[in-house]
DRENRO-279569 format. One record per residue: residue in one letter; x, y, z of N, C-alpha, C in turn. Coordinates in pm, whole numbers, plus 50000, padded with zeros to 5 digits. Each point is the difference from the previous one (the first is absolute). Layout:
residues N
AXYZXYZXYZ...
***
This chain:
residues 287
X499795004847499499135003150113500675010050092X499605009650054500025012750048499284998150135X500985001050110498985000450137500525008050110X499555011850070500095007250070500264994450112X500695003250125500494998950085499975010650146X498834995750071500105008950130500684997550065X501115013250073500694990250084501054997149995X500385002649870500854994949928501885001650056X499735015350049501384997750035500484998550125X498944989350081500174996250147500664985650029X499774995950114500864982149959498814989949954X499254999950000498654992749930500195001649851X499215014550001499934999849840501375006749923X500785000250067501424996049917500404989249890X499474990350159500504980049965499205001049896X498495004650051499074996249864500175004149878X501045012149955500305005649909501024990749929X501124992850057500934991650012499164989549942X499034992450062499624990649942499234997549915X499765014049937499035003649859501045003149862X501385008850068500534995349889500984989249973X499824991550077500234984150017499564993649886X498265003849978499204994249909500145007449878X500305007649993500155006349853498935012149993X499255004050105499015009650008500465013150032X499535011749928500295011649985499665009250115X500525006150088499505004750125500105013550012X498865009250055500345011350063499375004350119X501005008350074500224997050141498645017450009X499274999750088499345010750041500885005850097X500615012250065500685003750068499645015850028X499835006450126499885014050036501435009049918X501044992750019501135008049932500934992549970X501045007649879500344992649941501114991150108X500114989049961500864989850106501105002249959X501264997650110501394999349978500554995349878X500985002949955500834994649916500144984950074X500134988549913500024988750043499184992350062X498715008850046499034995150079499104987849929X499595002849872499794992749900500494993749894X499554988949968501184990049920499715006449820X501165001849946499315003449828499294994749941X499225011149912499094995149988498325004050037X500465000350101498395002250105499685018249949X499055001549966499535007350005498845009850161X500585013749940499555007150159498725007350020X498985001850033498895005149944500085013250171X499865010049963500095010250136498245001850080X499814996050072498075001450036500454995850172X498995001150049499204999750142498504990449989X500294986850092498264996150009498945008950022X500215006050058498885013550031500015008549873X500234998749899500095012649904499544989549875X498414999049963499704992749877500335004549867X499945010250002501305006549878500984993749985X501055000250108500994994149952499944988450019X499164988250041499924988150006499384992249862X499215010249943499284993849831501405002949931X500495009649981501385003049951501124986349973X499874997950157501034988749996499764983849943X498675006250016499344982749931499594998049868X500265013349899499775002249884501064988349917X500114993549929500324988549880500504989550053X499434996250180500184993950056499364983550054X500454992149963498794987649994499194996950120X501144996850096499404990150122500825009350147X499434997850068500285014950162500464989450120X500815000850041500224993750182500105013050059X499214995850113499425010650090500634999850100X500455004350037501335002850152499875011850080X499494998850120499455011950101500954998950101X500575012950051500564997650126498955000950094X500324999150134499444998750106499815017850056X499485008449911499815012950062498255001950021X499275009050060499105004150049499125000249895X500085002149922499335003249818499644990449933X500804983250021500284991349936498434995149960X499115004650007498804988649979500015009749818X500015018050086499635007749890500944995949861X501375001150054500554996649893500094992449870X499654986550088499524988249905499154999649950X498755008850033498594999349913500425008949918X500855013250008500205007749854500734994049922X500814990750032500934993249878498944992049933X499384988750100499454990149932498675007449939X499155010250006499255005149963500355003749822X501205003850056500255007949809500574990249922X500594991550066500154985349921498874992749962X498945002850097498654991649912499295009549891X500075011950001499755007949953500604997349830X501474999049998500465006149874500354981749939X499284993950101500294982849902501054992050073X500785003450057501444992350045499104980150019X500554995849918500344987049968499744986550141X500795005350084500634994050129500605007350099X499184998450184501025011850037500184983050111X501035002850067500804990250089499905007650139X499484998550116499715010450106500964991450144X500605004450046501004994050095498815003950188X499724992250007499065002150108501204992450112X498874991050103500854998650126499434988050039X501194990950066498824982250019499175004250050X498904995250089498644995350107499575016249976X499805004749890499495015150057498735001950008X498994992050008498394994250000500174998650140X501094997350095499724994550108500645011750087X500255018049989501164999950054499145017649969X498605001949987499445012049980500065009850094X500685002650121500235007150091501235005949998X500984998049880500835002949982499975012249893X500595008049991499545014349889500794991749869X500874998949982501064996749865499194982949958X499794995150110499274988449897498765001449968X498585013550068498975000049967500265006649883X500925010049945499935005549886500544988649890X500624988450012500524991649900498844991249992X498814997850060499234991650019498905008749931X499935012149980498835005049963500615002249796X501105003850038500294998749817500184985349942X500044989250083499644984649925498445000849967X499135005950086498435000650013499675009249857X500885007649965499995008949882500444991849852X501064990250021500394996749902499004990249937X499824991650117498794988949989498845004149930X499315013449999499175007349957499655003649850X501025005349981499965008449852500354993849888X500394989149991500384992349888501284999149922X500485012350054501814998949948501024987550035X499904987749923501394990850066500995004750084X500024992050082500865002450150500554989950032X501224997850059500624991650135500155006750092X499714991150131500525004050101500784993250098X500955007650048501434994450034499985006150131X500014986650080499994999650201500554997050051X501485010950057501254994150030500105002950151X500254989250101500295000150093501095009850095X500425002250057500745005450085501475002349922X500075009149979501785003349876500734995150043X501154988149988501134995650054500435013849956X500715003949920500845016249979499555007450157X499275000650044499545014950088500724994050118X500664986849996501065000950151501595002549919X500355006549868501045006049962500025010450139X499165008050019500185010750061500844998650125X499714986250052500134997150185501534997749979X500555003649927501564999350016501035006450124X499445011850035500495006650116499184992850119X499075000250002499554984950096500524994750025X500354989149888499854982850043502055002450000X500025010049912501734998150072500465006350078X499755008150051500245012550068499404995050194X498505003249987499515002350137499794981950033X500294988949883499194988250010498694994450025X499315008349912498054996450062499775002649865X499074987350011498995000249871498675005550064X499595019549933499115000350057498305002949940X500094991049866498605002749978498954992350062X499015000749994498934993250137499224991149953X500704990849911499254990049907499304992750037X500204996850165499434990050095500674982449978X499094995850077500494982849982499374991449958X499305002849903498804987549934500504996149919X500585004149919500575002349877499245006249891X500735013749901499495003349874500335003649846X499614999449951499844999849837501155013849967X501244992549942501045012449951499784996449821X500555012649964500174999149860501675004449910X500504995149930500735006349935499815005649915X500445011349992500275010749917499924996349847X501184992449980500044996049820499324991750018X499374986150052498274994149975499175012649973X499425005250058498875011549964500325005349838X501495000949972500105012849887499924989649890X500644983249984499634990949937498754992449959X498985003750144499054997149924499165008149976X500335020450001499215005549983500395002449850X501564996349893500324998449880499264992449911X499794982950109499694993649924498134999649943X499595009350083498485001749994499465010649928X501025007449957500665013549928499844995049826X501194990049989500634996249843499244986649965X499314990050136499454986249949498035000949991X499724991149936498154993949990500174997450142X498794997750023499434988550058499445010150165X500755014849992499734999150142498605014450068X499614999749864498785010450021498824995150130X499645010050072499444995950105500384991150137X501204996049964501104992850117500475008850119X499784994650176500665006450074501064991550066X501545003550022500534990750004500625006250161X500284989050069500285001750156501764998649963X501095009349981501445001350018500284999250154X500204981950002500874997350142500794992049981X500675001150094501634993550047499724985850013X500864989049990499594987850070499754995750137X500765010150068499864995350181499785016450022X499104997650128499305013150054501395004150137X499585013750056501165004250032499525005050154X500785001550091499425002050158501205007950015X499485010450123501135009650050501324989950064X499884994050111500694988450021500684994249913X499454991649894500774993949887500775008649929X499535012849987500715008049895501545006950081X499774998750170501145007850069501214985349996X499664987850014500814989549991500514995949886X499515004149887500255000849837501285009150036X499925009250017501195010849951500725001150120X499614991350132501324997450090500764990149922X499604990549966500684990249939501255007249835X498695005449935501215005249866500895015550018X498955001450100501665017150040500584992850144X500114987550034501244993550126499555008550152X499615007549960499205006650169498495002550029X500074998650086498444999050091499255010050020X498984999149916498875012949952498914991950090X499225009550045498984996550111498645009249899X498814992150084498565002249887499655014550091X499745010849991499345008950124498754999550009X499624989149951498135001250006499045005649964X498904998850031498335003749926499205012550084X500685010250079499205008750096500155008949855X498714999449999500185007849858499215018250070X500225001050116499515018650027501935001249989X500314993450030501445003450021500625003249898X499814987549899500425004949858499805011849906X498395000750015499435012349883500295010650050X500374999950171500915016350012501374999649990X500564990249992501324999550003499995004049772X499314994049947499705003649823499995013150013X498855009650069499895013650005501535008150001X500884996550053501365006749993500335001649823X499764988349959500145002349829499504997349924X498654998550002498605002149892499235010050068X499165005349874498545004250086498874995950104X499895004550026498754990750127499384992849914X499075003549892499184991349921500664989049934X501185000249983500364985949958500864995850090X500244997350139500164995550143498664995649994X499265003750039498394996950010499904989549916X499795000549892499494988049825501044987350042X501074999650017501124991250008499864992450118X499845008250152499474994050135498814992449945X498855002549948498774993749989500324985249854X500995004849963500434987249911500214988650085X501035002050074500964995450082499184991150115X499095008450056499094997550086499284989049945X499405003749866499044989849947500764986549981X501784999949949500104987249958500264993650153X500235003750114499844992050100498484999150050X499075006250002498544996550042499734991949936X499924998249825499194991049963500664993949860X501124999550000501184993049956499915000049866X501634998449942500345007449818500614984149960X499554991950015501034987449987499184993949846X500795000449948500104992349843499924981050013X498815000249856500294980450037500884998449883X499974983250020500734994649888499125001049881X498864999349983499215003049852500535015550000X499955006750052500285018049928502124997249917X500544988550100501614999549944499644996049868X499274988549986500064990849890499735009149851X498975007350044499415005549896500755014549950X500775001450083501235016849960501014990949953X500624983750014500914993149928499394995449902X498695002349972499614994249844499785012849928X499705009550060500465009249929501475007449932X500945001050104501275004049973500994987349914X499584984150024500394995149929501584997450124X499775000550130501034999350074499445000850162X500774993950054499685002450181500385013450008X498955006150080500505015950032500705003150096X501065009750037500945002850067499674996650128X501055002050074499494995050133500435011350083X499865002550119500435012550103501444994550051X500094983349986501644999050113500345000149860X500325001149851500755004149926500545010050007X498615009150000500285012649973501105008650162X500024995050108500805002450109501164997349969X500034985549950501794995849966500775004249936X499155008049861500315008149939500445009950032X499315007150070499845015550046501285003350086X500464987250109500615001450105501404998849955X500434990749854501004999149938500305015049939X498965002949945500425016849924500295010450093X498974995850094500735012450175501514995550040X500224989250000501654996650020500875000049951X499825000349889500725005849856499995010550005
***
């Protein structure tokens, strides 16, 4: 079995590459250019294309079985995904696996989840077998807050205090493998969450505790934030990210225990947790 890989050489669909040839499945990575030496594990095959370029996207999907669909968060992203998944329904592909976003039915004011919400509306449609995979808030995306949380001491994403729905990284790529290489999961959407939900507060007392000093939460004024983002994103994704952000404190991202139960009957394991993944993190920063 032969399955293409969007994405492939990012930290998502990396893992997912990782955990495909875990299973014994044959992978090739779609990529604008060719990737670093080492970037990919042997083996993997490199296919050179652009989502925007259906030429080179039938190309890459040529003797290829089953597709995971992996979009970044750019301006295009709705377009993108309908030309992949378009020429995949087109030329037969088997199974495509589409990495969408939890509550994104609930969260349409947002640009990056109305476009993940309108290609589930697509998949549902056309008859090509699909999963779909709804991962909460990236534990990975506070790798970044390292000069933060050690440096200035503030945890400052604006998660609010209700508590919400995080995801790990290798959960998502495990069970986007196992929906990849196993039966059973045609037409399945599966909610990838953590066991305990996560609050700005909780998350600044988490990593006072495992980095020994006192990180403070800077809060939810989110005009403050999306210009303070503007220094190093584009406005339009300052904008998409504020209105994320915004949404999970207006009308809340919090995961139940039926969405845990059912990602541990899937993975065949309790899924990672966020104070792991800190204790972890804070040991390898001290090291």
């Amino acid at each position: 079995m032969k399955i293409l890989v969007t994405g492939g050489t990012g930290n998502v669909g990396g893992a997912v590459v990782t955990e495909l040839l875990k299973r014994g499945a044959e992978v090739r990575v779609l990529a604008r250019k060719q990737p670093e030496a080492g970037k990919l594990q042997a083996g993997v095959e490199v296919a050179i294309g652009d989502l925007l370029d259906p030429v080179s996207v039938e190309q890459a999907l040529q003797g290829v079985d089953k597709l995971f669909l992996l979009n970044a968060v750019v301006t295009d992203e709705l377009t993108q995904a309908l030309i992949a998944y378009g020429v995949a329904k087109r030329i037969g592909i088997k199974h495509v696996t589409y990495l969408s976003v939890f509550k994104v039915d609930q969260f349409r004011d947002v640009p990056h989840f109305a476009s993940k919400l309108a290609v589930e509306n697509a998949l549902r449609e056309f008859g090509v077998p699909y999963t779909i995979l709804r991962p909460g808030y990236y534990i990975q995306n506070d790798l970044s807050l390292k000069g933060a949380l050690t440096g200035a001491g503030i945890y400052p994403m604006p998660i609010g205090t209700a508590g919400i729905a995080a995801a790990d990284v290798r959960d998502i790529a495990e069970a986007a493998a196992i929906s990849l290489t196993e039966d059973g999961h045609d037409g399945q959407t599966y909610d990838i969450v953590s066991p305990t939900t996560i609050t700005g507060p909780g998350n600044a007392a988490l990593w006072s505790k495992v980095l020994d000093m006192e990180i403070k939460y800077t809060g939810h004024n989110f005009d403050q934030w999306e210009q303070g983002m503007r220094t190093s994103l584009p406005s339009w994704s300052a904008f998409d990210l504020r209105m994320m952000f915004q949404g999970y404190f207006d009308r809340g991202f919090e995961s139940t225990a039926t969405e845990v139960a059912r990602l541990t009957k899937l993975l065949g394991r309790a899924p990672r947790s966020y104070e792991d993944f800190a204790a972890q993190t804070a040991a390898m920063w001290k090291a």
